[in-house]
N, C-alpha and C positions, 0 to 999 in steps of 0.2 A: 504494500500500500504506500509506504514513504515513499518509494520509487515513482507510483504514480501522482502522489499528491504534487510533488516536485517538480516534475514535467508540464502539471498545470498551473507553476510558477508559484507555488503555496511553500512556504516554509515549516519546514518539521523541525520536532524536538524529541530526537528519540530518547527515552528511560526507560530503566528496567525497573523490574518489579521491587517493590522493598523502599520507594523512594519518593515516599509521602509527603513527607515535607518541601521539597525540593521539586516535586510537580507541582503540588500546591503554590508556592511560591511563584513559580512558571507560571502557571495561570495566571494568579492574580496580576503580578507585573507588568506582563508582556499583553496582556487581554488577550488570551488562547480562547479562540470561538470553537475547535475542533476538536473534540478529544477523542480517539481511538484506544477502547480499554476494554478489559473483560467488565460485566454490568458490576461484579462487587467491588472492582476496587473502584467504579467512575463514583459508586454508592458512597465509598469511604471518604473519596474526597468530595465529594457534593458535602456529604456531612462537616467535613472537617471547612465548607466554607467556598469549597471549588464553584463557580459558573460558567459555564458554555455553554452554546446557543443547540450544538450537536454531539451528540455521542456517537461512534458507530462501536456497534458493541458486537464483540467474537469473544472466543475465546474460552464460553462456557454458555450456558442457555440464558437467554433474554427471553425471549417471547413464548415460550415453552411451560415456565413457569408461573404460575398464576398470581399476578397483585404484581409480580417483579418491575417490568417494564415501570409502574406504574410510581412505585417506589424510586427507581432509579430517577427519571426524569421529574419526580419531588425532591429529590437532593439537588441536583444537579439547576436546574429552571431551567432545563431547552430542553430538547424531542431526542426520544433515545430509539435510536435504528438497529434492526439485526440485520446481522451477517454471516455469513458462515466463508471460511478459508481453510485451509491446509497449509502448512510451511513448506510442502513439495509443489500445491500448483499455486498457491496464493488465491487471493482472492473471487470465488468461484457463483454466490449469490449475494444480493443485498436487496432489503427491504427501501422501498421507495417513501417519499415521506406521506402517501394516502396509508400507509401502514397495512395492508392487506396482502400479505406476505413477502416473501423473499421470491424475488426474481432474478434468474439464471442470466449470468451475463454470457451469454449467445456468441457472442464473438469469440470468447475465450475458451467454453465451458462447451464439452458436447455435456449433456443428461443421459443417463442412459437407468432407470431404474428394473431392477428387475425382481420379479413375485418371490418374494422366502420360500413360497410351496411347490410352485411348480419350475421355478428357476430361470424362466424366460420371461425375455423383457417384455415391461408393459409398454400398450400401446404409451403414445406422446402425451395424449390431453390426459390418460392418469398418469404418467410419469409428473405431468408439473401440476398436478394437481395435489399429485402427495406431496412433492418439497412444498408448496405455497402451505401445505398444514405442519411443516416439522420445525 
């Protein structure tokens, strides 16, 4: 993702985990509108005082979880996005901001889902009908 943000001329700040005070600080400072975190730690520093306009959240279930989304973007005051990525292909769906699920970035991403029971793939309209529910 910092790869892409960057190429659309946006400046990153990458941290690693563990470094709450020192993102928080980042934010407040610098007026960070973007923040890319897993939902409990954007929670932790929404808590500890953090504001951004956007979250895109990976990394563990956002929207999955019931009251979560709802919680985070109360800490936080702006709109919390899911997303889902891999560290092998990177960034593969993301939730739009009408929030009505995660949509497959098409460019990048074939979909290919295929039935637990019978082993072969489903048709297209259930393949993205089930990620739009996961």
């Amino acid at each position: 993702m910092q790869d892409g943000f960057e190429a659309l001329g946006a400046k990153t700040l990458p941290f690693g985990p563990g470094e709450t005070e020192a993102q928080l600080e980042a934010i407040q400072k610098l007026g960070v509108r973007v923040l890319v975190s897993a939902p409990s730690f954007a929670q932790k520093l929404g808590e500890a005082g953090a504001r951004v306009e956007l979250l895109i959240s990976s990394g563990e279930p956002l929207t999955s979880i019931a009251g979560r989304r709802g919680r985070v973007e109360a800490a936080l005051g702006g709109v919390a996005l899911d997303a889902y990525a891999s560290s092998e292909a990177g960034m593969m769906a993301l939730e739009t901001p009408e929030k009505n699920g995660l949509r497959v970035l098409e460019d990048w991403v074939y979909l290919e889902v295929v039935d637990p029971e019978t082993g072969k793939p489903c048709p297209t309209a259930n393949a993205v009908n089930w990620w739009s529910r996961t």
